[in-house]
DRENPA-3360 file (N, C-alpha, C; in nm, 2 decimals, always signed):
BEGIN
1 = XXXXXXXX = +5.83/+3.47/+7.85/+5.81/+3.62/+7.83/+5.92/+3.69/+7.91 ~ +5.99/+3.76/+7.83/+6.10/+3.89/+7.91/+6.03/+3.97/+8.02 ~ +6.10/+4.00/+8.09/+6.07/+4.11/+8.19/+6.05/+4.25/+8.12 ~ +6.00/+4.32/+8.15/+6.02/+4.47/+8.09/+6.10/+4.53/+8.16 ~ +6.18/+4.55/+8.14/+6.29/+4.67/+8.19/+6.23/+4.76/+8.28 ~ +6.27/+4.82/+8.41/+6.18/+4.93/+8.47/+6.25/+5.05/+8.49 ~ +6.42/+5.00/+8.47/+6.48/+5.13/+8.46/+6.53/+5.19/+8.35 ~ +6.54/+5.32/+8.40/+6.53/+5.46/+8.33/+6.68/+5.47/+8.27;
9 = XXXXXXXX = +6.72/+5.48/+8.12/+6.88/+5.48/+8.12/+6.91/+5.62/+8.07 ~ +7.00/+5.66/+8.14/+7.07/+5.81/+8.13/+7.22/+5.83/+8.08 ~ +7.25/+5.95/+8.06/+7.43/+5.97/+8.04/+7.46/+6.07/+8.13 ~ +7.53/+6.06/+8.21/+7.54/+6.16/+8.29/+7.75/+6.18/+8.33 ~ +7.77/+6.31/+8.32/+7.96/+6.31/+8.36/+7.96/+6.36/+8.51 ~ +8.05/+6.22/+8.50/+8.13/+6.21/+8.65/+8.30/+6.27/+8.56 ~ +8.32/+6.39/+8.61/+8.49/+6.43/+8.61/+8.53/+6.44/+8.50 ~ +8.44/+6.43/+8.38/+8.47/+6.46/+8.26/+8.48/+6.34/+8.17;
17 = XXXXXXXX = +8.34/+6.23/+8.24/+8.36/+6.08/+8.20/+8.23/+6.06/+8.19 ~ +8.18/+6.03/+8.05/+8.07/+6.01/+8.05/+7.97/+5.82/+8.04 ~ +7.89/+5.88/+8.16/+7.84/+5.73/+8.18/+7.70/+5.69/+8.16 ~ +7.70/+5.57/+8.10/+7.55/+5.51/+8.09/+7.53/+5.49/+8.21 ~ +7.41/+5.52/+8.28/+7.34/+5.48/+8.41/+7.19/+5.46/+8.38 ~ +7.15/+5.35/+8.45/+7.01/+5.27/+8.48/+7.02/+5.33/+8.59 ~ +6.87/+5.38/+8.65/+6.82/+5.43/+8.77/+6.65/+5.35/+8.77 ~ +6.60/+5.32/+8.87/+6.44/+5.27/+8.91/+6.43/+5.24/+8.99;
25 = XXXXXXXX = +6.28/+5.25/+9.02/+6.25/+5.20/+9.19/+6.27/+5.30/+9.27 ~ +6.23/+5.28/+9.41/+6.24/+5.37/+9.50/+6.26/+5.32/+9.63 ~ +6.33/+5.39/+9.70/+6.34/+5.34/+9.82/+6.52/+5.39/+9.91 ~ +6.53/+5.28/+9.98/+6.70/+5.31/+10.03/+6.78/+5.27/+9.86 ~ +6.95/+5.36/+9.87/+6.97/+5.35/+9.75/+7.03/+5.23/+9.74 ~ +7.07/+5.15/+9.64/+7.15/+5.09/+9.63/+7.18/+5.08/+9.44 ~ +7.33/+5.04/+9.49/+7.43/+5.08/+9.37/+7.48/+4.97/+9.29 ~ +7.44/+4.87/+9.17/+7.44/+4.75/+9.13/+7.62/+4.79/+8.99;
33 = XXXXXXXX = +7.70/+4.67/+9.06/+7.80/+4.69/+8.99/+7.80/+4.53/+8.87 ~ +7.82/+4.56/+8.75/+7.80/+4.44/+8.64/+7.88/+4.30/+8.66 ~ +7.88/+4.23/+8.58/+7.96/+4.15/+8.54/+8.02/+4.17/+8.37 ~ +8.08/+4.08/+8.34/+8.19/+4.11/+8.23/+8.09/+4.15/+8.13 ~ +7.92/+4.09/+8.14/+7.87/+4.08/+8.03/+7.80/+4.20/+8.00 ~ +7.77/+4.29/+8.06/+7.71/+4.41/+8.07/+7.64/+4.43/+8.18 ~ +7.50/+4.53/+8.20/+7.42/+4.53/+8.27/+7.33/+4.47/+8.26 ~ +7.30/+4.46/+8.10/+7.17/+4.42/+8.06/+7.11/+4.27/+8.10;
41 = XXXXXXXX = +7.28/+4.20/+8.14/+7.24/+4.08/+8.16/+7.16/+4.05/+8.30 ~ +7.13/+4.17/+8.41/+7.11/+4.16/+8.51/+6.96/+4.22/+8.51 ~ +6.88/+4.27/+8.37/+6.78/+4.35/+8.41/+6.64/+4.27/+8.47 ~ +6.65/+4.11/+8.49/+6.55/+4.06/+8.58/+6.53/+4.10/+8.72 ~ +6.69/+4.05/+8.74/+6.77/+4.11/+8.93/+6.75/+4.23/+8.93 ~ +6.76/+4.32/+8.88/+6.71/+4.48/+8.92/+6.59/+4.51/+8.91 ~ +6.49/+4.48/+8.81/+6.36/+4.48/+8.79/+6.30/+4.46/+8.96 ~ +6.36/+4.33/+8.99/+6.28/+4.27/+9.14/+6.37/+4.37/+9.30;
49 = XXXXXXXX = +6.46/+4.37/+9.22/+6.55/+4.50/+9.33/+6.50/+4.60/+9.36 ~ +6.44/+4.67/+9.22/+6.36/+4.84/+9.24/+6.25/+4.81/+9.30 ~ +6.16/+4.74/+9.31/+6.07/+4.68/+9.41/+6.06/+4.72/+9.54 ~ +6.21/+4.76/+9.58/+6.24/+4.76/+9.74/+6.37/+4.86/+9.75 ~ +6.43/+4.91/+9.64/+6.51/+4.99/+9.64/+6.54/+5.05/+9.54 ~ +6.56/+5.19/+9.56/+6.58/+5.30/+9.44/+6.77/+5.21/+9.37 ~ +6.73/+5.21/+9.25/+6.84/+5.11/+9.18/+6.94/+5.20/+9.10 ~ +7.05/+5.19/+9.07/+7.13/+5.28/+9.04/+7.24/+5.15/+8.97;
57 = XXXXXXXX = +7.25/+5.17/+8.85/+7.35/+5.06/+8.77/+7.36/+5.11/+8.66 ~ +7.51/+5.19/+8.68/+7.55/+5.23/+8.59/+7.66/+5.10/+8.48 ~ +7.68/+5.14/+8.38/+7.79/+5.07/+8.27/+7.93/+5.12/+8.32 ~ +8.01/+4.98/+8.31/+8.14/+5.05/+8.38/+8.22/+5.11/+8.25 ~ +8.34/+5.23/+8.28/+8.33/+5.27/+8.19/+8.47/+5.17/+8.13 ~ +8.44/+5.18/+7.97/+8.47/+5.07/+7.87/+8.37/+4.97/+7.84 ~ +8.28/+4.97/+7.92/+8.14/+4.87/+7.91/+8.02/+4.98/+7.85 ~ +7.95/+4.87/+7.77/+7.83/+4.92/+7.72/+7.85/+5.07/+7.66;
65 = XXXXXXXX = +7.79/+5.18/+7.67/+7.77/+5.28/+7.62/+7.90/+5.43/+7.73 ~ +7.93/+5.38/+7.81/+7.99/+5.45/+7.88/+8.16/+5.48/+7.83 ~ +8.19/+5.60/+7.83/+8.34/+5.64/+7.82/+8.43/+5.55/+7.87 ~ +8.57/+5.54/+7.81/+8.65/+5.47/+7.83/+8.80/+5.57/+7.81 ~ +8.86/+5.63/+8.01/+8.93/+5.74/+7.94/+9.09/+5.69/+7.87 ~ +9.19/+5.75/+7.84/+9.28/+5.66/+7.81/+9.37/+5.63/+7.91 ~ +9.39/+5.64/+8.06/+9.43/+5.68/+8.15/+9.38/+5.53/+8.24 ~ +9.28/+5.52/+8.17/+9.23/+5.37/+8.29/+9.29/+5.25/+8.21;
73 = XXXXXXXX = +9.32/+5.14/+8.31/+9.42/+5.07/+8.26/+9.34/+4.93/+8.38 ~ +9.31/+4.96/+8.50/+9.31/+4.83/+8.61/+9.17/+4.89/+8.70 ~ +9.17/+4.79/+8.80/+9.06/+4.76/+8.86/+9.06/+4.83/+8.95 ~ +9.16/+4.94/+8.97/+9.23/+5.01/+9.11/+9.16/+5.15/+9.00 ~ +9.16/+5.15/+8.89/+9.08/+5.29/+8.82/+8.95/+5.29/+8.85 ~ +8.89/+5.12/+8.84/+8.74/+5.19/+8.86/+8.68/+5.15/+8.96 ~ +8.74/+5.12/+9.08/+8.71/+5.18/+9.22/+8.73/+5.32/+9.20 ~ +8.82/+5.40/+9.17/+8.81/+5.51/+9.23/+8.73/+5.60/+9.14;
81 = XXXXXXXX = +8.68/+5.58/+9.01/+8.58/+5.61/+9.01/+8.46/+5.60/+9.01 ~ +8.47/+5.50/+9.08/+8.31/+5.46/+9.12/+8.30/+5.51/+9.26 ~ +8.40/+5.54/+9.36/+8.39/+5.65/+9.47/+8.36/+5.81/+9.44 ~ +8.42/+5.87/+9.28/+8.40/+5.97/+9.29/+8.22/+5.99/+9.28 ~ +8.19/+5.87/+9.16/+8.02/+5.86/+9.13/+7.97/+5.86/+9.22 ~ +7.97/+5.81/+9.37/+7.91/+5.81/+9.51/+7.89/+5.94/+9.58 ~ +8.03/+5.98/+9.53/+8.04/+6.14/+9.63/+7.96/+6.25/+9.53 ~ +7.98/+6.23/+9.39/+7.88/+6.31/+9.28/+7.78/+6.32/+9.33;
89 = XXXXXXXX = +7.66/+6.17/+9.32/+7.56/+6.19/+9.34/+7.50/+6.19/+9.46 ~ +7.61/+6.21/+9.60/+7.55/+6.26/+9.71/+7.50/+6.11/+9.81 ~ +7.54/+5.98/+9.73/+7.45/+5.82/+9.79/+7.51/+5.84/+9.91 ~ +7.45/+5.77/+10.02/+7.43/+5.76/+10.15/+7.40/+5.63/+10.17 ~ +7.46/+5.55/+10.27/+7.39/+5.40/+10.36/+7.35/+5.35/+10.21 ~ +7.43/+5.32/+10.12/+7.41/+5.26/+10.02/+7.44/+5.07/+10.00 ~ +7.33/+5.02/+10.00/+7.37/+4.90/+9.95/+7.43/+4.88/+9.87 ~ +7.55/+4.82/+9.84/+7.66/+4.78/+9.72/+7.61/+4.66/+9.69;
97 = XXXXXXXX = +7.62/+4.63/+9.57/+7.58/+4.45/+9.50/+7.70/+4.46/+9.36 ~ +7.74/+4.36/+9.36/+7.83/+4.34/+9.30/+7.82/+4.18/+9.24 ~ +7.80/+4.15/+9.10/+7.82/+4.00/+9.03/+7.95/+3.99/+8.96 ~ +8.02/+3.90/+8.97/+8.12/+3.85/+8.96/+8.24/+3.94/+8.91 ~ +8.24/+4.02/+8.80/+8.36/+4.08/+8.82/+8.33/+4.25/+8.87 ~ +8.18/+4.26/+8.89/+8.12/+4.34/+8.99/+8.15/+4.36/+9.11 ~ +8.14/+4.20/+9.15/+8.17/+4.19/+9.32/+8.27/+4.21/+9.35 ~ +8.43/+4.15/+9.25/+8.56/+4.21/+9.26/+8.54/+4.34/+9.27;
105 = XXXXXXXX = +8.49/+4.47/+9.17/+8.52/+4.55/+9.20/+8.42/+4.60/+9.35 ~ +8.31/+4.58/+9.36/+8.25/+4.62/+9.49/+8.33/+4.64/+9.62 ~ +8.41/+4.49/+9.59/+8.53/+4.50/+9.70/+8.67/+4.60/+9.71 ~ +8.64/+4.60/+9.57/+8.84/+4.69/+9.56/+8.74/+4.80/+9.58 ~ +8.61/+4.85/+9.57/+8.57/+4.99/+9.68/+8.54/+5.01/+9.78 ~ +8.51/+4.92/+9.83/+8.45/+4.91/+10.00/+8.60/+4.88/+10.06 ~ +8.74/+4.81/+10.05/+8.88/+4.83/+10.07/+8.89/+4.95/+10.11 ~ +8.85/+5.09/+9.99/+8.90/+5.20/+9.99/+8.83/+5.27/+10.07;
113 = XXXXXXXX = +8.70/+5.27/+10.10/+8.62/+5.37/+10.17/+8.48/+5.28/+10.21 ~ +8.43/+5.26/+10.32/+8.31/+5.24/+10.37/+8.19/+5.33/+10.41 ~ +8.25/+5.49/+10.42/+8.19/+5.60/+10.51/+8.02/+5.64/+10.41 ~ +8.03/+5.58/+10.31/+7.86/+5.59/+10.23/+7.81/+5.45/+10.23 ~ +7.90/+5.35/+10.28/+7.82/+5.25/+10.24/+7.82/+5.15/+10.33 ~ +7.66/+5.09/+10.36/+7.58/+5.07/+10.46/+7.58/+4.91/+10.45 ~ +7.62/+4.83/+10.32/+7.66/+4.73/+10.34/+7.70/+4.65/+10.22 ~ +7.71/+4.50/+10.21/+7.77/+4.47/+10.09/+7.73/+4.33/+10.04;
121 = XXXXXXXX = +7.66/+4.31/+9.91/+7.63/+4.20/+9.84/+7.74/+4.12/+9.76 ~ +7.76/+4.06/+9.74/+7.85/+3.94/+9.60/+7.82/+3.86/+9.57 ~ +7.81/+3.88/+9.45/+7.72/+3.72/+9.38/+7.84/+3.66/+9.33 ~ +7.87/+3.56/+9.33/+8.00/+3.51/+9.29/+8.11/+3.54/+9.26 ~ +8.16/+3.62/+9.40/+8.28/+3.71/+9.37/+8.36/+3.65/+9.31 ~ +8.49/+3.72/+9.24/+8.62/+3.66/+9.22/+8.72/+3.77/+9.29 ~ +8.86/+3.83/+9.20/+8.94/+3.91/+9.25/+9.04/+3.90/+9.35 ~ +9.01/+3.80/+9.43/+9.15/+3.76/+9.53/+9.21/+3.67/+9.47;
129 = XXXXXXXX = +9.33/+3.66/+9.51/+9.46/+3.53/+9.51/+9.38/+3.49/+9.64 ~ +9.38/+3.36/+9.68/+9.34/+3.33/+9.82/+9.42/+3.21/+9.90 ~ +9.47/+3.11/+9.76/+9.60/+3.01/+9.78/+9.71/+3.07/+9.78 ~ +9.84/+2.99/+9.84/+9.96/+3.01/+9.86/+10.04/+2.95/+9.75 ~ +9.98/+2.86/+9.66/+10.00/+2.81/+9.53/+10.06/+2.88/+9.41 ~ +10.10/+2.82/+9.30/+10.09/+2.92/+9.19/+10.00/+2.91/+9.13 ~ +9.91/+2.80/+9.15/+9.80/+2.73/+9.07/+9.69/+2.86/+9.09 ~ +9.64/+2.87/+8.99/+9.47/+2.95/+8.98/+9.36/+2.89/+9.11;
137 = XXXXXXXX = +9.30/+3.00/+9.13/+9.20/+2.98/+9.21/+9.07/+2.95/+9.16 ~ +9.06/+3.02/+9.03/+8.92/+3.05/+8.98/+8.97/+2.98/+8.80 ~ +8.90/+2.94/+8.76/+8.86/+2.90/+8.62/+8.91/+3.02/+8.53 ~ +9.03/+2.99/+8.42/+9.01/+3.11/+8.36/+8.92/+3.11/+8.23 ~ +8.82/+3.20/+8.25/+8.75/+3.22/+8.13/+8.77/+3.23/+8.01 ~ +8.88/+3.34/+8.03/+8.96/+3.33/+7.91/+8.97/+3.25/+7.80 ~ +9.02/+3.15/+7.85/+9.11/+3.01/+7.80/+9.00/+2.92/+7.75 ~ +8.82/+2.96/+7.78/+8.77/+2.85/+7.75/+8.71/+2.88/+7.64;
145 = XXXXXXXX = +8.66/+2.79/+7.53/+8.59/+2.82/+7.38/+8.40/+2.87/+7.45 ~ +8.33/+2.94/+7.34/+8.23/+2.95/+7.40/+8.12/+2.84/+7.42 ~ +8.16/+2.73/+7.38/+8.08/+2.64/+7.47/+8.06/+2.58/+7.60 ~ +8.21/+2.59/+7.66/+8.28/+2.55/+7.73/+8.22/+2.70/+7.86 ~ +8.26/+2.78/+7.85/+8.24/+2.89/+7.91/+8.06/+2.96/+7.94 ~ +8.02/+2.91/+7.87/+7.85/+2.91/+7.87/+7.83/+2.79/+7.97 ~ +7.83/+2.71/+7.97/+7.85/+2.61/+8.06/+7.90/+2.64/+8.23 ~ +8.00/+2.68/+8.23/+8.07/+2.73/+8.34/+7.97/+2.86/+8.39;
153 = XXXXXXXX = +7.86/+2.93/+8.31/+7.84/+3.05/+8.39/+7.68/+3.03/+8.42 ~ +7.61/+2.91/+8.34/+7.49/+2.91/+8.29/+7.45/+2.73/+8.32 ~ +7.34/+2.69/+8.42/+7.33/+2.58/+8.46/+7.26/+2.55/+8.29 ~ +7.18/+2.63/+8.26/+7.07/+2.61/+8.08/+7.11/+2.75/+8.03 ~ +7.23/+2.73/+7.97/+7.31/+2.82/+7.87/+7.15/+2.86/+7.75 ~ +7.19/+3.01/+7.77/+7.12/+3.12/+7.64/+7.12/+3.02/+7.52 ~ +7.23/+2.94/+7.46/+7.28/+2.96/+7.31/+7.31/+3.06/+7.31 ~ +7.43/+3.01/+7.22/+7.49/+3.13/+7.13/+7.44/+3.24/+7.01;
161 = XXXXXXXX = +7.46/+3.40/+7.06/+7.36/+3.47/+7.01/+7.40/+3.47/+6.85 ~ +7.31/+3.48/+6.72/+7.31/+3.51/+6.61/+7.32/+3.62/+6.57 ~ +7.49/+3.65/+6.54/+7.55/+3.81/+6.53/+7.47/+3.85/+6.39 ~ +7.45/+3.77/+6.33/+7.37/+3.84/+6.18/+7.24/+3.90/+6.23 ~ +7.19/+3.87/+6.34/+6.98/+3.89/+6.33/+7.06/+4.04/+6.43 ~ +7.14/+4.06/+6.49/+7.16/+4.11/+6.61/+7.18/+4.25/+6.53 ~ +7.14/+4.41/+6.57/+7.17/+4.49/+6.54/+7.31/+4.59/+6.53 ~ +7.33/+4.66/+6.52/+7.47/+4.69/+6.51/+7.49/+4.75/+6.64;
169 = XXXXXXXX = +7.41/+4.85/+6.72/+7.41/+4.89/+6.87/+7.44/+4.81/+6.92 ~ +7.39/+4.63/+6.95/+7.41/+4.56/+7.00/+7.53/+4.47/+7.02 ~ +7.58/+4.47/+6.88/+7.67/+4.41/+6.87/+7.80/+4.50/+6.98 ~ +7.80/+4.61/+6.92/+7.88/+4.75/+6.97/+7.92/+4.73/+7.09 ~ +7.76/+4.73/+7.17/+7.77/+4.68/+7.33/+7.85/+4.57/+7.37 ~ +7.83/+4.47/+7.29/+7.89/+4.32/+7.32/+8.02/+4.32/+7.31 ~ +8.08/+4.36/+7.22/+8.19/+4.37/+7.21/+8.28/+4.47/+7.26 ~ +8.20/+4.60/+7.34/+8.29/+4.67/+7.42/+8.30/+4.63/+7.58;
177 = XXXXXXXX = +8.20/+4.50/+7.61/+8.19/+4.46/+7.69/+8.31/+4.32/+7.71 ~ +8.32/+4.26/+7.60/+8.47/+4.22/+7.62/+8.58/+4.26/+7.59 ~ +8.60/+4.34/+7.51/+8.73/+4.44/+7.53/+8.69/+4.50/+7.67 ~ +8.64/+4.50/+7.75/+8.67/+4.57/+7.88/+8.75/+4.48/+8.00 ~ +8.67/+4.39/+7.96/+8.69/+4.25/+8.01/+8.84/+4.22/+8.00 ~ +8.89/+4.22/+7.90/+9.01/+4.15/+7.83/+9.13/+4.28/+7.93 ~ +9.07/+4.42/+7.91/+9.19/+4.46/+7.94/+9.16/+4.52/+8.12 ~ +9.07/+4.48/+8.19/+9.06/+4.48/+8.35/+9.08/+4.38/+8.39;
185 = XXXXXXXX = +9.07/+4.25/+8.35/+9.06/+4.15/+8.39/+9.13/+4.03/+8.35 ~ +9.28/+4.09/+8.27/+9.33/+3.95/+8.23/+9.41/+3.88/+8.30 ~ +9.53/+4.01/+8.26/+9.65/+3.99/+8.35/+9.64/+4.09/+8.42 ~ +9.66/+3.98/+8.60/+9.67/+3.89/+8.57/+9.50/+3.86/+8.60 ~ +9.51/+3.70/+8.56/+9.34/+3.69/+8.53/+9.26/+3.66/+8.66 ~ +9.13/+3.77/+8.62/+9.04/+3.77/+8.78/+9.07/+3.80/+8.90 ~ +9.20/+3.85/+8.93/+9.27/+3.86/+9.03/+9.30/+4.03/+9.06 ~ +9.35/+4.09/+9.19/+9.46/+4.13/+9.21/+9.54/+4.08/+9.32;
193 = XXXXXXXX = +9.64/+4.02/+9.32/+9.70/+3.94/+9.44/+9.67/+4.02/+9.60 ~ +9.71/+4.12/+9.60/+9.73/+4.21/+9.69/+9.59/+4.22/+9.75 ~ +9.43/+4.21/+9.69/+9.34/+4.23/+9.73/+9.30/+4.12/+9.86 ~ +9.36/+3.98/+9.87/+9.34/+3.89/+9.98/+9.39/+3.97/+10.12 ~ +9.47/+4.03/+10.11/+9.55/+4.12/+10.24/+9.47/+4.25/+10.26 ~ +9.36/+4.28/+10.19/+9.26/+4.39/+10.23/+9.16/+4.38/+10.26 ~ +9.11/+4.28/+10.22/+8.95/+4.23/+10.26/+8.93/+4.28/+10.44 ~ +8.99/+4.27/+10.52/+8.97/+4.30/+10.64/+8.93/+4.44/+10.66;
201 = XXXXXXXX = +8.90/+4.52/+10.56/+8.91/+4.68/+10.59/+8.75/+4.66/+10.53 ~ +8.68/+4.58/+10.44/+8.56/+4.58/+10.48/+8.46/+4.59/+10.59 ~ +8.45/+4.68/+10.66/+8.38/+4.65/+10.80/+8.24/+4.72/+10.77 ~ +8.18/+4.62/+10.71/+8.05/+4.61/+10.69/+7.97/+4.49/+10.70 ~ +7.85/+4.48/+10.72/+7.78/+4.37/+10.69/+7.80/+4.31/+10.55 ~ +7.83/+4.16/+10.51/+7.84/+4.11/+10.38/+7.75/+4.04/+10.35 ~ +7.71/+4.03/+10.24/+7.62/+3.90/+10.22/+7.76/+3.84/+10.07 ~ +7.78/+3.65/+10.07/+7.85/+3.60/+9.98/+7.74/+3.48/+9.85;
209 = XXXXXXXX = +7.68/+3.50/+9.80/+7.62/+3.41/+9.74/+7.72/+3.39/+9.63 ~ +7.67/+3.24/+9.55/+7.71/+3.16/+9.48/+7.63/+3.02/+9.42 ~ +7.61/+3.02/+9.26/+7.53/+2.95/+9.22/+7.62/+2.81/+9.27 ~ +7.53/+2.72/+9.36/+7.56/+2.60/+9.35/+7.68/+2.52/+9.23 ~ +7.61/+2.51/+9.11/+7.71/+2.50/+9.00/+7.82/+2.57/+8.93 ~ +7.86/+2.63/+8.99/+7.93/+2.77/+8.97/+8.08/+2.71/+8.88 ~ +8.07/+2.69/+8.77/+8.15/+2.68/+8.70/+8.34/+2.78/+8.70 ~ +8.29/+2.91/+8.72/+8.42/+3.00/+8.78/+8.46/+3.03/+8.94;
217 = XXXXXXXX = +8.37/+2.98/+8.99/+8.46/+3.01/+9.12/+8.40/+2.87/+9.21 ~ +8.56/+2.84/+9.26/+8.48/+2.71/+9.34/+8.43/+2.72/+9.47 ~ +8.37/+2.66/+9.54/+8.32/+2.61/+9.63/+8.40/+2.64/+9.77 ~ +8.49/+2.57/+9.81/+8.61/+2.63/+9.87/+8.67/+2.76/+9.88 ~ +8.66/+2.84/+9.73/+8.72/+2.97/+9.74/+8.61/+3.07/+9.80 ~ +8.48/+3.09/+9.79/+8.39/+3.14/+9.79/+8.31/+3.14/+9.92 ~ +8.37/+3.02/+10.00/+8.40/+3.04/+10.15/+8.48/+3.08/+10.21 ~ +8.60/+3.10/+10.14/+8.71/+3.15/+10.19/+8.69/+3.31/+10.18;
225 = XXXXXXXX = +8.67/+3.34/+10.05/+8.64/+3.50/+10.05/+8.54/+3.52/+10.11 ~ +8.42/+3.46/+10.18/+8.34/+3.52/+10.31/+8.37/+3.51/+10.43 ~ +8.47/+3.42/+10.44/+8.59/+3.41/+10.61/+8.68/+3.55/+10.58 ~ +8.72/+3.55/+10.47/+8.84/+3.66/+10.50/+8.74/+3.80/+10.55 ~ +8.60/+3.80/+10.53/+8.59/+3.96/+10.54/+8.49/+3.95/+10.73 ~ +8.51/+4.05/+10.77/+8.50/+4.06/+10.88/+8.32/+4.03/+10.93 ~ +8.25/+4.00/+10.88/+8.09/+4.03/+10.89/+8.03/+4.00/+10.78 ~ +8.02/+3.85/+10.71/+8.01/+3.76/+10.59/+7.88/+3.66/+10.64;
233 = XXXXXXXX = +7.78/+3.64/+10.58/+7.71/+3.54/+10.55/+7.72/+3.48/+10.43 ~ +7.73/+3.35/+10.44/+7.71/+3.24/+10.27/+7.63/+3.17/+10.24 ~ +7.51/+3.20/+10.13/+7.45/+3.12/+10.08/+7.45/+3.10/+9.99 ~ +7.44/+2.94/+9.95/+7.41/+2.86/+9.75/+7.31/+2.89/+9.74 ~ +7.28/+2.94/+9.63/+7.18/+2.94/+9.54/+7.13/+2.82/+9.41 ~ +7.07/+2.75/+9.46/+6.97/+2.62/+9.34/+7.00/+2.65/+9.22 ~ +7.05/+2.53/+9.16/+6.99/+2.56/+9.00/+7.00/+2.68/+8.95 ~ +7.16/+2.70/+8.99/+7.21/+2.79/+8.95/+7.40/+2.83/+8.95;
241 = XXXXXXXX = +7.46/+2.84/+8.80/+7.59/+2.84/+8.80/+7.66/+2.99/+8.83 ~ +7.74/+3.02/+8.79/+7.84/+3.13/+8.87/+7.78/+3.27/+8.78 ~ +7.65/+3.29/+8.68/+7.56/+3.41/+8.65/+7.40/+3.37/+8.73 ~ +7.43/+3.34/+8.87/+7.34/+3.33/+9.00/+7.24/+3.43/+8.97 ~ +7.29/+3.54/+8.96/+7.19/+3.66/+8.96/+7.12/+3.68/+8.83 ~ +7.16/+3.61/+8.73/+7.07/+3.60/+8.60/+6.99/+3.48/+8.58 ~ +7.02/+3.39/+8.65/+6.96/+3.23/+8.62/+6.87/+3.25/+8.73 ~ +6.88/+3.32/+8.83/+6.78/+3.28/+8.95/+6.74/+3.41/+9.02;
249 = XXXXXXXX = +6.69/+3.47/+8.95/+6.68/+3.66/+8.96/+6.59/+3.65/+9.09 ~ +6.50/+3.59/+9.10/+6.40/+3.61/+9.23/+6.50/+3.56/+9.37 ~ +6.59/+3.42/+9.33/+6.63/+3.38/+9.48/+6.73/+3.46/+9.52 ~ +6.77/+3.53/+9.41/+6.91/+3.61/+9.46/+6.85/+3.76/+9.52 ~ +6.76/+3.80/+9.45/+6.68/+3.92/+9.49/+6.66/+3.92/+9.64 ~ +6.59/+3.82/+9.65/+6.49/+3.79/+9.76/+6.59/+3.80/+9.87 ~ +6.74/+3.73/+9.88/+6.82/+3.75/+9.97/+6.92/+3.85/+10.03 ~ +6.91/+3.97/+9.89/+6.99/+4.06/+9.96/+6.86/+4.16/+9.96;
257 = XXXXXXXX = +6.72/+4.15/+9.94/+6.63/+4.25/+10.04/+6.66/+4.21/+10.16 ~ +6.59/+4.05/+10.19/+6.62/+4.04/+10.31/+6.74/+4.03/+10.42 ~ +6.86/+4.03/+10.36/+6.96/+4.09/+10.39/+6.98/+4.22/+10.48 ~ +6.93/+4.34/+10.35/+6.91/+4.45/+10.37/+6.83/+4.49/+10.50 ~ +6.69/+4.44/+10.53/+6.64/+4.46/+10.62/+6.68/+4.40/+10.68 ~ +6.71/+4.28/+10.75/+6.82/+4.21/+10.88/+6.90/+4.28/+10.93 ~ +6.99/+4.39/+10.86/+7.11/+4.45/+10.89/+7.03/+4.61/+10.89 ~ +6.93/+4.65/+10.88/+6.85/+4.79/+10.96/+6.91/+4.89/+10.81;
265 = XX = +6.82/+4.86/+10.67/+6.78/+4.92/+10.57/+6.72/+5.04/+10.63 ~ +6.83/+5.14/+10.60/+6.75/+5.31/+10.70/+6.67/+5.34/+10.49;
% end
């Protein structure tokens, strides 16, 4: 049986940009940033989040239902507007959570400004160069067919969805969710080089999880990206690949509450 959804979805303009936002729960805020696949893919992990925190997860824009202006181009656009969304709606001592190309961006904002926010989640970051190599750090998605790539994200892959049963909204979503993907995240892919030499401007509490099986980010790199940042905890997550926060909604949950409280949830 599905979870029922508990948050509330809105459109609200930030600067003349209009965005889909999920809001529920109550409590300290915290601000949940997607992965490539949408939001939707996360509505178990936020369901058990609003539990303990007022939830706020908006669509990045080019994803799902949200504006796409013509001016945005990279991952340096939506940090900054995901700072102006913070100063909009006034958040404070905000928990940031970020899943995989989430966590990348969580980081290219916490880089830019820390002064609202109280501390920082990653579920299978990517976004750094971290070798001195030319070789890739991370798996590229891209490159893999979707079998191959279901595998890499999913210890018991969904299946592949049936575009015929699927509605036209849906499809809409899906597919503006990889054209977003394609053009934030390709070239070059999962990366911005330059982001390894700023992680030190994090000066926040971190938490780094990572599904055990994590098909896109290895093992090695995912300790590395919690050494580079100044105030980093790492934990694997069981029976579970590099969509941690969708395959294991409770263990991931359960660790950045208690995260949250450890590091003094005002």
């Amino acid at each position: 049986m599905k979870d029922k959804n508990v948050l509330v979805v809105e459109t609200i303009d930030v600067h003349g940009i209009a965005v889909e936002i999920a809001r529920g729960g109550s409590g300290p805020t915290l601000l949940y940033l997607h992965d490539g696949d949408g939001v939707e893919q996360a509505n178990p992990f936020l369901n058990r989040l609003a539990a303990t925190f007022a939830v706020i997860a908006p669509s990045h824009p080019g994803f799902g239902a949200s504006a796409l202006p013509g001016h945005f181009s990279s991952v340096d656009d939506l940090a900054f507007f995901y700072l102006d969304l913070i100063e909009q709606l006034d958040l404070r001592d905000v928990t940031l959570v970020g899943a995989s190309f989430g966590a990348w961006l969580a980081a290219e904002i916490a880089i830019r400004s820390v002064e609202r926010i109280a501390r920082v989640a990653l579920v299978g970051p990517v976004g750094a160069k971290l070798n001195d190599t030319p070789d890739p750090d991370l798996t590229d998605i891209f490159s893999l067919g979707e079998a191959d790539l279901a595998k890499a994200l999913f210890v018991d892959p969904p299946g592949s969805p049936d575009y015929s049963k699927l509605d036209a909204e849906t499809v809409a979503r899906m597919t503006r969710n990889r054209e977003g993907m394609a053009l934030f995240a390709w070239a070059p892919t999962l990366c911005n080089p330059k982001l390894r030499w700023r992680l030190h401007r994090i000066k926040r509490p971190a938490l780094v999880l990572r599904g055990v099986r994590d098909g896109v980010v290895p093992l090695h790199y995912a300790k590395a990206f919690a050494a580079a940042l100044p105030d980093a905890r790492f934990i694997e997550i069981d029976h579970a690949a590099h969509f941690a926060h969708a395959e294991q909604a409770d263990a991931c949950a359960a660790h950045v509450v208690a995260f949250a409280g450890q590091r003094g949830t005002k």
